[in-house]
PQR file with spaces between the fields and no chain letter, atoms N, CA, C, O and H, PARSE charges and radii, in Angstrom:
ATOM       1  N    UNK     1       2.444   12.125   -9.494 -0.4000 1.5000
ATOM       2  CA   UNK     1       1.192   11.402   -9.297 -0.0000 2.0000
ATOM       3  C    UNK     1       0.526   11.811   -7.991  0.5500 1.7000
ATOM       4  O    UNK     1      -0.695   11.811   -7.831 -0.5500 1.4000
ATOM       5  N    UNK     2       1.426   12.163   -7.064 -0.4000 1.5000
ATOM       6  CA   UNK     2       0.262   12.388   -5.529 -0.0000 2.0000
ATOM       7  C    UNK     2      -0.131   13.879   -5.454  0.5500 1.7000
ATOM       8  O    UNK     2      -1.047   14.199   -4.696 -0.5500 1.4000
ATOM       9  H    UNK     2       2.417   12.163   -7.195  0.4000 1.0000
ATOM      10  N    UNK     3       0.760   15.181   -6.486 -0.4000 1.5000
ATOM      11  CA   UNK     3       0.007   16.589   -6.625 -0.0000 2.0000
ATOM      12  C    UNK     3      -1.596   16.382   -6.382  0.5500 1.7000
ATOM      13  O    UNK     3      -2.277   16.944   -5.524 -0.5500 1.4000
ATOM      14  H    UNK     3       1.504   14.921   -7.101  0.4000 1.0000
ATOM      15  N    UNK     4      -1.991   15.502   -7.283 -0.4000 1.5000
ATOM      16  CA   UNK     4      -3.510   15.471   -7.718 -0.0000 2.0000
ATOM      17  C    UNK     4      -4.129   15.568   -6.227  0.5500 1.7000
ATOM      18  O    UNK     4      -4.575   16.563   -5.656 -0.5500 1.4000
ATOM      19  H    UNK     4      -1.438   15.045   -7.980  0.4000 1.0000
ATOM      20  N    UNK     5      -4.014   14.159   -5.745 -0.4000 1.5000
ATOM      21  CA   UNK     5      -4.587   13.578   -4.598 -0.0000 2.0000
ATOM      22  C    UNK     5      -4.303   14.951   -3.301  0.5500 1.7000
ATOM      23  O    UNK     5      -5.222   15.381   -2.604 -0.5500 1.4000
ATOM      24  H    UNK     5      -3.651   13.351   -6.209  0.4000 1.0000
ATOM      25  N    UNK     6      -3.325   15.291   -3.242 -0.4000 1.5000
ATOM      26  CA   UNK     6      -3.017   16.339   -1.939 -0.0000 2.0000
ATOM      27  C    UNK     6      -3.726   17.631   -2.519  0.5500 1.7000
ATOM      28  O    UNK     6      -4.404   18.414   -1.855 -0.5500 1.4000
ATOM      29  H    UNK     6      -2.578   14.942   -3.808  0.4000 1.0000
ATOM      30  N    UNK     7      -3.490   17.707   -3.685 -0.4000 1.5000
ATOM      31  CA   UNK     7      -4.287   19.450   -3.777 -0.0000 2.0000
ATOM      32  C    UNK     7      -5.596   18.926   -3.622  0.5500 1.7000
ATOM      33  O    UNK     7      -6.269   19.827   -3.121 -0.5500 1.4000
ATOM      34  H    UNK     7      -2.939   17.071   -4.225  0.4000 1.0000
ATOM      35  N    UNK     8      -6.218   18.021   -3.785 -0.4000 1.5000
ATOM      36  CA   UNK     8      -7.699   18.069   -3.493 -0.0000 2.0000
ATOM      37  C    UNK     8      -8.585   17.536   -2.040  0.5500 1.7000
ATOM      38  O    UNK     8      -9.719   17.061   -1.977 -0.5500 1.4000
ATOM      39  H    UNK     8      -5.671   17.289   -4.191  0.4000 1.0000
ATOM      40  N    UNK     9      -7.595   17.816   -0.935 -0.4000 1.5000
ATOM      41  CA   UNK     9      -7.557   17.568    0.006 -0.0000 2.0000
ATOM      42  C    UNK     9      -7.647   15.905    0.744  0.5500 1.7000
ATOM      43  O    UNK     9      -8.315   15.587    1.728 -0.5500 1.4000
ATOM      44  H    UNK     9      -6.674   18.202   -0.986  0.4000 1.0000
ATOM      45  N    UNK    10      -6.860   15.130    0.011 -0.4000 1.5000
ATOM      46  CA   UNK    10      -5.666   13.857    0.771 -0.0000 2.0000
ATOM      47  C    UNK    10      -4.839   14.269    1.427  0.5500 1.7000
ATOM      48  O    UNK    10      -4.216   15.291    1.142 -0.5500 1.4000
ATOM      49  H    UNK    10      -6.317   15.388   -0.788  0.4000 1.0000
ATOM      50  N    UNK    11      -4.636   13.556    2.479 -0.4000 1.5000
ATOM      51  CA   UNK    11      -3.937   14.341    3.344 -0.0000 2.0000
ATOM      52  C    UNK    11      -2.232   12.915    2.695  0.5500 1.7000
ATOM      53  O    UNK    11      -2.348   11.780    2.233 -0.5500 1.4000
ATOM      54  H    UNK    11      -5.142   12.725    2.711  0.4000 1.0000
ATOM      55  N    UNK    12      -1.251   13.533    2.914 -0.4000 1.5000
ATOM      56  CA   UNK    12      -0.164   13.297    2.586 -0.0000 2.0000
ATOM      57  C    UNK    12       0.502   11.667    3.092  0.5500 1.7000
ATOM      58  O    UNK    12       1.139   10.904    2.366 -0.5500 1.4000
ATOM      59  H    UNK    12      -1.157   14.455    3.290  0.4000 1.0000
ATOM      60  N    UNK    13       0.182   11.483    4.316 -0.4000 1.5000
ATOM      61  CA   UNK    13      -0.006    9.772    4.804 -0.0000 2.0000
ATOM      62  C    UNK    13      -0.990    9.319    3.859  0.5500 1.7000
ATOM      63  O    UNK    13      -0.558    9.102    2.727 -0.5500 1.4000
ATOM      64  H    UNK    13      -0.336   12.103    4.905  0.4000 1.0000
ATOM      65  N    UNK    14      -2.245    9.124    4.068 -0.4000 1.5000
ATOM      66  CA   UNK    14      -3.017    8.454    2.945 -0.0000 2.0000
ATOM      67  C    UNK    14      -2.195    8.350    1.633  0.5500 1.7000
ATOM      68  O    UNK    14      -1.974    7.195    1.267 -0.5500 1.4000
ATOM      69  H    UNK    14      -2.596    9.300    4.988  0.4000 1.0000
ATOM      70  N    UNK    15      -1.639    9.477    0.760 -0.4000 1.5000
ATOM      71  CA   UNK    15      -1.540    9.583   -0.617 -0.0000 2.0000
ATOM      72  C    UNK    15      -0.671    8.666   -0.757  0.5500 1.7000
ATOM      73  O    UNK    15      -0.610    7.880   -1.702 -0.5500 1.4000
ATOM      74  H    UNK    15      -1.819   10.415    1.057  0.4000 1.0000
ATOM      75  N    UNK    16       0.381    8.744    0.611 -0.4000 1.5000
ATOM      76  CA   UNK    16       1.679    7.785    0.338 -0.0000 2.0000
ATOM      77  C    UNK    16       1.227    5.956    0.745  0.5500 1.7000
ATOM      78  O    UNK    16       1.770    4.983    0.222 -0.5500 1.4000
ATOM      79  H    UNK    16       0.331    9.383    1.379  0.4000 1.0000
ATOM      80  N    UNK    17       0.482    5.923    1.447 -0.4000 1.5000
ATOM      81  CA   UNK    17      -0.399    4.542    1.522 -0.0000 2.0000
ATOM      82  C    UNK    17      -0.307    3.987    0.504  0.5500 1.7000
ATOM      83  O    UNK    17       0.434    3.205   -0.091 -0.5500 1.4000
ATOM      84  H    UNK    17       0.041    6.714    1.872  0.4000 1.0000
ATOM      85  N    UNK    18      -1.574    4.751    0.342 -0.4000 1.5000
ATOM      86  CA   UNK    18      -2.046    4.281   -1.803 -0.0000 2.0000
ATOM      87  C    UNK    18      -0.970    3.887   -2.379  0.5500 1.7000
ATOM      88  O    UNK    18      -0.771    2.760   -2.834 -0.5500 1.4000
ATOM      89  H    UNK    18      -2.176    5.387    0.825  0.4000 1.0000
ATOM      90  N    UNK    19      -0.125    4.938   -2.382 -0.4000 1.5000
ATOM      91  CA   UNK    19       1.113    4.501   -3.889 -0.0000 2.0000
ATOM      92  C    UNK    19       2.071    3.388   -2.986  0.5500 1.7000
ATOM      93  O    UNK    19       3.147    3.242   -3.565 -0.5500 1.4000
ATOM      94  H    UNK    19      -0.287    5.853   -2.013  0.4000 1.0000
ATOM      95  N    UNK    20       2.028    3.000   -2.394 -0.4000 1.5000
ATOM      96  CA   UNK    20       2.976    2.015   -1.414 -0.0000 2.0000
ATOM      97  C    UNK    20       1.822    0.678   -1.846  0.5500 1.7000
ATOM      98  O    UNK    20       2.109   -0.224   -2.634 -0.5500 1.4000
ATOM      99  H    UNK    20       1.154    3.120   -1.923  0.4000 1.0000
ATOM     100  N    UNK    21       0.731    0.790   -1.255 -0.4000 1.5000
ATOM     101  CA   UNK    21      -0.136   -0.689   -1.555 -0.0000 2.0000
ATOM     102  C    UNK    21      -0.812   -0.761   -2.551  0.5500 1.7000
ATOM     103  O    UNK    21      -1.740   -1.569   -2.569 -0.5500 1.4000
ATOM     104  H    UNK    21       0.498    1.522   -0.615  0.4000 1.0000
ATOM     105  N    UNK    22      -0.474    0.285   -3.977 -0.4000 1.5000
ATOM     106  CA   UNK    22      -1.056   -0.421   -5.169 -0.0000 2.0000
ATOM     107  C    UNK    22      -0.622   -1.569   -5.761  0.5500 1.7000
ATOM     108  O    UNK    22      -1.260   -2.565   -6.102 -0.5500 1.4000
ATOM     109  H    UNK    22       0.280    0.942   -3.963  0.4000 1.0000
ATOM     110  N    UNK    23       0.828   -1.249   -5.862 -0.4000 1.5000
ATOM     111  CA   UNK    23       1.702   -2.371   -6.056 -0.0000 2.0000
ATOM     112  C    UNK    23       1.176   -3.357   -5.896  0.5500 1.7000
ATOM     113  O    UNK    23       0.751   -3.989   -6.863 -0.5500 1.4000
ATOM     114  H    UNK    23       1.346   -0.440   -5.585  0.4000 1.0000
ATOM     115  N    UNK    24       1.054   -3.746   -4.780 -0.4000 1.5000
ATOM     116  CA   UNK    24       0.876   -5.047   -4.085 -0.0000 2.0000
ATOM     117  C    UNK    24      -0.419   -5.441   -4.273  0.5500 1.7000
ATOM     118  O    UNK    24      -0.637   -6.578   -4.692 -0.5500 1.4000
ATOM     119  H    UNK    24       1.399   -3.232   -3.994  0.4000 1.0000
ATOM     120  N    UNK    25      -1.647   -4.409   -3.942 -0.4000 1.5000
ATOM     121  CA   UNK    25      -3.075   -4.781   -4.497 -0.0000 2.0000
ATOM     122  C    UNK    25      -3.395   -4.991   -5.909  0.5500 1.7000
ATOM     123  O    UNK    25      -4.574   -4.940   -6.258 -0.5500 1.4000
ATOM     124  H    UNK    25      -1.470   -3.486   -3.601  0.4000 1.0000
ATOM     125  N    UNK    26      -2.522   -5.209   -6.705 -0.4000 1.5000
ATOM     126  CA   UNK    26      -3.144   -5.148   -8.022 -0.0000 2.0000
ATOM     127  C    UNK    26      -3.247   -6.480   -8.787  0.5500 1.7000
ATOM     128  O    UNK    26      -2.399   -7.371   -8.750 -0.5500 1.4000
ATOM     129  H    UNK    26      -1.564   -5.250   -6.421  0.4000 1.0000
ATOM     130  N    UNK    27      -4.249   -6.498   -9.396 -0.4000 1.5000
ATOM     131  CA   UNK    27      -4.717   -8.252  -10.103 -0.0000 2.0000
ATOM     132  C    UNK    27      -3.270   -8.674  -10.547  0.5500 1.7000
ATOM     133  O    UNK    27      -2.728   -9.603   -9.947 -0.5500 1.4000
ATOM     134  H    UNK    27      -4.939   -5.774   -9.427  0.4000 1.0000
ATOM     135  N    UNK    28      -2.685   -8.096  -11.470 -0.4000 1.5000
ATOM     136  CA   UNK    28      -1.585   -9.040  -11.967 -0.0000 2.0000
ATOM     137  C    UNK    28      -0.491   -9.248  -11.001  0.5500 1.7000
ATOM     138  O    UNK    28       0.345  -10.122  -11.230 -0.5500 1.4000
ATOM     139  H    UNK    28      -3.125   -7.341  -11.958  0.4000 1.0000
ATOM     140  N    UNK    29      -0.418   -8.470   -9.867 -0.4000 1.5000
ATOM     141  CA   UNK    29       0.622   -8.877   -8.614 -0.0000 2.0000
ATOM     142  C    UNK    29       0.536  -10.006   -8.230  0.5500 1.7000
ATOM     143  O    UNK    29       1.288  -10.978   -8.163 -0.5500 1.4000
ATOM     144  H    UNK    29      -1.097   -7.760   -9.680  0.4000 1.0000
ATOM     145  N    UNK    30      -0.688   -9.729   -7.927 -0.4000 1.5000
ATOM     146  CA   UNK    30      -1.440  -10.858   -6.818 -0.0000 2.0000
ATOM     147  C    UNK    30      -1.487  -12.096   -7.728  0.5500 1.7000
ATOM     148  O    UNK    30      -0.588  -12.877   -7.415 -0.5500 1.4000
ATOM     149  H    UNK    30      -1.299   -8.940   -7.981  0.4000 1.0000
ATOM     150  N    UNK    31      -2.240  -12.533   -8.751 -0.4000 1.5000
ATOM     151  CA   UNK    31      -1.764  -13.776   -9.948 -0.0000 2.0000
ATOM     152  C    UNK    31      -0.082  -14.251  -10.144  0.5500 1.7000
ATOM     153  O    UNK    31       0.429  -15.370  -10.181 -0.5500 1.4000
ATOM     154  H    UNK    31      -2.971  -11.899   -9.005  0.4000 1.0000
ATOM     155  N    UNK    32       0.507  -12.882  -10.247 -0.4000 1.5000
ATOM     156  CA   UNK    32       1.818  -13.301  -10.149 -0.0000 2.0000
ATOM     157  C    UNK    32       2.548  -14.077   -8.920  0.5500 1.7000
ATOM     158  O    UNK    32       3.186  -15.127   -8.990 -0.5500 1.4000
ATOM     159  H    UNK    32       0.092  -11.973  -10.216  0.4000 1.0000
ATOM     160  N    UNK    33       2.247  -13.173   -7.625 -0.4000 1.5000
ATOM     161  CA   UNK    33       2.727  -14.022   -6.251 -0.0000 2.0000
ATOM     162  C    UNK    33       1.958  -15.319   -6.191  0.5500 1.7000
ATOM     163  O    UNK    33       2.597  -16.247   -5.695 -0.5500 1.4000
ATOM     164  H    UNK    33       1.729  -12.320   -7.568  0.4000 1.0000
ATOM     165  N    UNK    34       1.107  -15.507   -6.463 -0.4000 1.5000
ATOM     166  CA   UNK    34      -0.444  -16.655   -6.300 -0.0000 2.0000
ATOM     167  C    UNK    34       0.387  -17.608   -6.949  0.5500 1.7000
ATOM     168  O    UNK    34       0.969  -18.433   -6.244 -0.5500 1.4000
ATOM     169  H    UNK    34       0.588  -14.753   -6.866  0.4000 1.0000
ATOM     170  N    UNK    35       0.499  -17.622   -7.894 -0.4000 1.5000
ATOM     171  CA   UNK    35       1.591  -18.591   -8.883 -0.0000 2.0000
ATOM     172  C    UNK    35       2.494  -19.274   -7.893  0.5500 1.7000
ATOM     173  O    UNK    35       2.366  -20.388   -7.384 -0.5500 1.4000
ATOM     174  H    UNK    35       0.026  -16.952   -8.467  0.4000 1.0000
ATOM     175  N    UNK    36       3.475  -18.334   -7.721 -0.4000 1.5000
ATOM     176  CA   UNK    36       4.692  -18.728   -6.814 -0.0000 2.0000
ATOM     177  C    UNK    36       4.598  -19.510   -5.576  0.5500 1.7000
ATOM     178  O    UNK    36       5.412  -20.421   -5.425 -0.5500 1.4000
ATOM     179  H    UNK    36       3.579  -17.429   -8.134  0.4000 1.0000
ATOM     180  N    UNK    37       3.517  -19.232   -4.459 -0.4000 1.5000
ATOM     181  CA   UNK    37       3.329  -19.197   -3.353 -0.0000 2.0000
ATOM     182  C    UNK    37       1.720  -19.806   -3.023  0.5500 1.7000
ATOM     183  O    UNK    37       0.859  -19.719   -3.899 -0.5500 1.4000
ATOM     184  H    UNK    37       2.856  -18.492   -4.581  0.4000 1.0000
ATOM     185  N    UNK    38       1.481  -20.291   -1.966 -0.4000 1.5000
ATOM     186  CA   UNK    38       0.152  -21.246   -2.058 -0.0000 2.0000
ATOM     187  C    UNK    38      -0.210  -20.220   -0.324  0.5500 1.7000
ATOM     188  O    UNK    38       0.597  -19.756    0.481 -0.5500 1.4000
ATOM     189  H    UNK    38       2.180  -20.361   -1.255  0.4000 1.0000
ATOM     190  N    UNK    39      -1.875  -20.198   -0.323 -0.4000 1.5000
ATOM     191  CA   UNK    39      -2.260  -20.650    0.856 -0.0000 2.0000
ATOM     192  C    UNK    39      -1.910  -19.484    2.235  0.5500 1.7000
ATOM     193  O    UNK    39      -2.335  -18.329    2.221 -0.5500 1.4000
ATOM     194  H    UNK    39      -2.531  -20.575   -0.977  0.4000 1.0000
ATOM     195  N    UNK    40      -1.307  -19.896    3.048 -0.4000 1.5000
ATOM     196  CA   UNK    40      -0.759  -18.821    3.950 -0.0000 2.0000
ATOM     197  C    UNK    40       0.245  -18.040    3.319  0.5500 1.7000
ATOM     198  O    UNK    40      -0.001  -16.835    3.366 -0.5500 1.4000
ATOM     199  H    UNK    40      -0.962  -20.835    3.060  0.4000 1.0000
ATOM     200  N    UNK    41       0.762  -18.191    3.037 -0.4000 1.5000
ATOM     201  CA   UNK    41       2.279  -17.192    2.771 -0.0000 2.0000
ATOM     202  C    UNK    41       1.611  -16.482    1.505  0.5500 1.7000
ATOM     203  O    UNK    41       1.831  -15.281    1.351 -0.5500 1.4000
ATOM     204  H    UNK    41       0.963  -19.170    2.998  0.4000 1.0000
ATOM     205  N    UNK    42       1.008  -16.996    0.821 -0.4000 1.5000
ATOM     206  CA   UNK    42      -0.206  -15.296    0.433 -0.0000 2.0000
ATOM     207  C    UNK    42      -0.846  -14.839    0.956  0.5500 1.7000
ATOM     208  O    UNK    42      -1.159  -13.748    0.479 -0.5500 1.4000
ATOM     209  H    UNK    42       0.830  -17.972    0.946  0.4000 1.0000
ATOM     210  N    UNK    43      -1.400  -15.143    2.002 -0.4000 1.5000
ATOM     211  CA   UNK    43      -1.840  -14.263    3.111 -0.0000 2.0000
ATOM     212  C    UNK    43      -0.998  -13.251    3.536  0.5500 1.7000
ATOM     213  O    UNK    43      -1.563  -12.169    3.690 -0.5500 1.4000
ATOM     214  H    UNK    43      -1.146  -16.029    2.390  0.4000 1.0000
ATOM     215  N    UNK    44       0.500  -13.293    3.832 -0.4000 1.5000
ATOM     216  CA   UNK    44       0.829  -12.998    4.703 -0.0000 2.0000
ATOM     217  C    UNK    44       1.316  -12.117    3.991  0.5500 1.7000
ATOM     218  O    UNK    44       1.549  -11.052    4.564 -0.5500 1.4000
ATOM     219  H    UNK    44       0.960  -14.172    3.707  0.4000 1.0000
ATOM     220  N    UNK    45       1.625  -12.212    2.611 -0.4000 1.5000
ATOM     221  CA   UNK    45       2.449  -11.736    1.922 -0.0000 2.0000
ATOM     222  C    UNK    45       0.878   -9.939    1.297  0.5500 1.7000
ATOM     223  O    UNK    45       1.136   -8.766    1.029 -0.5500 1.4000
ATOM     224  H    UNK    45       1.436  -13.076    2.146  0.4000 1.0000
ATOM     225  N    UNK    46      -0.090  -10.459    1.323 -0.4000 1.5000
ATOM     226  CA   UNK    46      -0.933   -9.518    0.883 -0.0000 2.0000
ATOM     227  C    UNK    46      -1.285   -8.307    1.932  0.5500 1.7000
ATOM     228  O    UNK    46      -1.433   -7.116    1.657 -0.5500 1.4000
ATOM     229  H    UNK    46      -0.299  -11.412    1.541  0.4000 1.0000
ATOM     230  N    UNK    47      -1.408   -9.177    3.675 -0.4000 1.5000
ATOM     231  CA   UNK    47      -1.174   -8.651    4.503 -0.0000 2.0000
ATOM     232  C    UNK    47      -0.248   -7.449    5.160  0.5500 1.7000
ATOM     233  O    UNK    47      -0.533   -6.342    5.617 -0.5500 1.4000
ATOM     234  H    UNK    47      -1.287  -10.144    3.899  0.4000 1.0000
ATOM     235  N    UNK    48       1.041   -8.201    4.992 -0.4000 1.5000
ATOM     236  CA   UNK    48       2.484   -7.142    5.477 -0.0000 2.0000
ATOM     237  C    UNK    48       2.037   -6.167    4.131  0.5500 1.7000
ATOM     238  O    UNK    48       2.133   -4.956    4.326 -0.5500 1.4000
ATOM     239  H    UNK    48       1.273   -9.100    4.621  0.4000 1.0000
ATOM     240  N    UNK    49       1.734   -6.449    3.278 -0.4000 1.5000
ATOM     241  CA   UNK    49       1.835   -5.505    2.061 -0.0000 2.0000
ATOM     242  C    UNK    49       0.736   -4.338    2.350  0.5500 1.7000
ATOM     243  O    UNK    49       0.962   -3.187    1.978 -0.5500 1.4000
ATOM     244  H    UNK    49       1.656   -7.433    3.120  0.4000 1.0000
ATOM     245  N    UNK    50      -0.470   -4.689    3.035 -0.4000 1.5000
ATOM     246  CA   UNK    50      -1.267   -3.654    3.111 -0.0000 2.0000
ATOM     247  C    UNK    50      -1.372   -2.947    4.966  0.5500 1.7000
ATOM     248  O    UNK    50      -2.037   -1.962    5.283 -0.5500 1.4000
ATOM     249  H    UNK    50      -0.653   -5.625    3.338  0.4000 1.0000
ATOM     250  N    UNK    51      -0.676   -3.638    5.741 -0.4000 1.5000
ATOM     251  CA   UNK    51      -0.420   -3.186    6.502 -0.0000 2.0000
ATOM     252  C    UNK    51       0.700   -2.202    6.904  0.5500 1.7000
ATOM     253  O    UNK    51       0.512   -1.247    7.657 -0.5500 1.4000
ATOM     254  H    UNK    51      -0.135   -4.439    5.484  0.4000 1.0000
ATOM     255  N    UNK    52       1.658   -2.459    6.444 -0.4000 1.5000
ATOM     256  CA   UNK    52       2.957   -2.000    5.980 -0.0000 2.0000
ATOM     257  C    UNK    52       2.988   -0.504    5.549  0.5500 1.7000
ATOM     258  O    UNK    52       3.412    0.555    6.011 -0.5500 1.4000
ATOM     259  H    UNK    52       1.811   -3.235    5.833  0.4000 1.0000
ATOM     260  N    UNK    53       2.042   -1.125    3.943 -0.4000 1.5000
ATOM     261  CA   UNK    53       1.294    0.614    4.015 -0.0000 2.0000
ATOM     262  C    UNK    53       0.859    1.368    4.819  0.5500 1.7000
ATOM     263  O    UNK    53       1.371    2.475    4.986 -0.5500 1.4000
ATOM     264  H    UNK    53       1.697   -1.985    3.567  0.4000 1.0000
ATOM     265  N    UNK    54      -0.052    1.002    5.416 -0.4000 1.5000
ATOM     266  CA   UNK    54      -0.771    1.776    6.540 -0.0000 2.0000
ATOM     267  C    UNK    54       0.094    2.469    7.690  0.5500 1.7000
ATOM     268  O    UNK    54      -0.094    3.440    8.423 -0.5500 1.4000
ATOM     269  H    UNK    54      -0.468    0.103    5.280  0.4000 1.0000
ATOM     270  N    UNK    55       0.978    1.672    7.549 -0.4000 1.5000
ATOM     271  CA   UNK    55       2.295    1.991    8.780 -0.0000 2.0000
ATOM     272  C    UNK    55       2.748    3.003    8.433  0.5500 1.7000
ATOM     273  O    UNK    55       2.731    4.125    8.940 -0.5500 1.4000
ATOM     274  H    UNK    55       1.131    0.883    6.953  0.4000 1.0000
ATOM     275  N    UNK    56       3.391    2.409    7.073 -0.4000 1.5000
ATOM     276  CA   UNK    56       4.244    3.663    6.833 -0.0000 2.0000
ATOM     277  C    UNK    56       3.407    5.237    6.354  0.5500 1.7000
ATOM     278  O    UNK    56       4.033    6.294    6.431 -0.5500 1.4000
ATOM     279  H    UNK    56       3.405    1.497    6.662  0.4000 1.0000
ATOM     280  N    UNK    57       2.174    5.207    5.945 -0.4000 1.5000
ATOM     281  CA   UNK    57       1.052    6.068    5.582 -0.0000 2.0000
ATOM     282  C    UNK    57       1.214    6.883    7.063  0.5500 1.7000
ATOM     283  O    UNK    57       1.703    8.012    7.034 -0.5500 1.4000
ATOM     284  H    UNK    57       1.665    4.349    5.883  0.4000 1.0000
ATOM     285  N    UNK    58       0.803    6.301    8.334 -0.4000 1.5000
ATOM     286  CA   UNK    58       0.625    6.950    9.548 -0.0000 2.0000
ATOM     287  C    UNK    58       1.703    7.514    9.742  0.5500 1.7000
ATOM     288  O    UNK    58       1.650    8.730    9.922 -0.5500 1.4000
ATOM     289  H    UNK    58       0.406    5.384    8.357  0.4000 1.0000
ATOM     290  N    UNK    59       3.038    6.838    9.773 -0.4000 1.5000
ATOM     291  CA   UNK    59       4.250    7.535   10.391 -0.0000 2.0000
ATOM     292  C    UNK    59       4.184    8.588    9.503  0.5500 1.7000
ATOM     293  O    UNK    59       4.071    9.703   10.013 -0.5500 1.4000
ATOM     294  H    UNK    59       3.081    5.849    9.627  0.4000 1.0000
ATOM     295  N    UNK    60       4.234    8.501    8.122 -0.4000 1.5000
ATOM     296  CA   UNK    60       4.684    9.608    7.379 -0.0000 2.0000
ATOM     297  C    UNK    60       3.845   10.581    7.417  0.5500 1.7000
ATOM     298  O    UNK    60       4.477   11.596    7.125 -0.5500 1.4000
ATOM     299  H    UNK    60       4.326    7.596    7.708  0.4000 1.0000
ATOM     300  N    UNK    61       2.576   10.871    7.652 -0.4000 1.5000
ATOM     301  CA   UNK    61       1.446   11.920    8.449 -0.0000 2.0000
ATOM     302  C    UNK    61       2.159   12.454    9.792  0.5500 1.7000
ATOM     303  O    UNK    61       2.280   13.656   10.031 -0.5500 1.4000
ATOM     304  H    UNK    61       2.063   10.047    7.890  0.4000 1.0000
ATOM     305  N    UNK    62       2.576   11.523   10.564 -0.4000 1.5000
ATOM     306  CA   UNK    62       2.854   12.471   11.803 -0.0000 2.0000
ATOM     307  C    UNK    62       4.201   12.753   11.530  0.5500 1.7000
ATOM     308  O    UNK    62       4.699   13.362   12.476 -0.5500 1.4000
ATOM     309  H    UNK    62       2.477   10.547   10.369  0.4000 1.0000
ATOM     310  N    UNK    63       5.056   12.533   10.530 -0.4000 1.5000
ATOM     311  CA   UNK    63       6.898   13.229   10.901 -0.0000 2.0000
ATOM     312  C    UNK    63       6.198   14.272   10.038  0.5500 1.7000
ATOM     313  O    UNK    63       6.708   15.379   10.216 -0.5500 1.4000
ATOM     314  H    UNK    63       4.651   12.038    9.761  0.4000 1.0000
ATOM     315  N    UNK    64       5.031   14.279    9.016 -0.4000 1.5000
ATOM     316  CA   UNK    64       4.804   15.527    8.077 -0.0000 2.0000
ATOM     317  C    UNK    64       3.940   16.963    8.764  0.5500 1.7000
ATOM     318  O    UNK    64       4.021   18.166    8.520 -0.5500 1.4000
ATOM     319  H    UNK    64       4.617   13.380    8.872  0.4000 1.0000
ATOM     320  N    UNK    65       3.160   16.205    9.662 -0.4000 1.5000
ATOM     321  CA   UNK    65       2.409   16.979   10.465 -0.0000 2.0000
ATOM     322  C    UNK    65       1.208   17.078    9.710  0.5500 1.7000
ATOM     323  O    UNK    65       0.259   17.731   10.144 -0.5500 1.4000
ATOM     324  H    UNK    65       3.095   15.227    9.861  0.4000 1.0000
């Protein structure tokens, strides 16, 4: 799935972002946790999820170069 995105110039942090916070961004996730969990702790929970990405997106750009 990330060939696509890198041969067409994504750089390799980003690609791994994406596939790390789709998961978590996607309608039936989010309905699903929403269910479970009220209020803040879906916040927090949508949050670490898209930040997290981003984290790990950056680190994995700079150990890749």
């Amino acid at each position: 799935m990330t060939p696509l995105p890198i041969g067409s110039g994504t750089s390799a942090g980003a690609a791994l972002a994406f596939l790390v916070a789709g998961p978590v961004t996607t309608v039936p996730a989010m309905v699903a946790v929403r269910a479970l969990v009220k209020g803040r702790l879906f916040a927090i929970y949508l949050g670490a999820g898209i930040l997290g990405s981003l984290v790990a997106g950056y680190v994995f750009q700079e150990i890749m170069g």
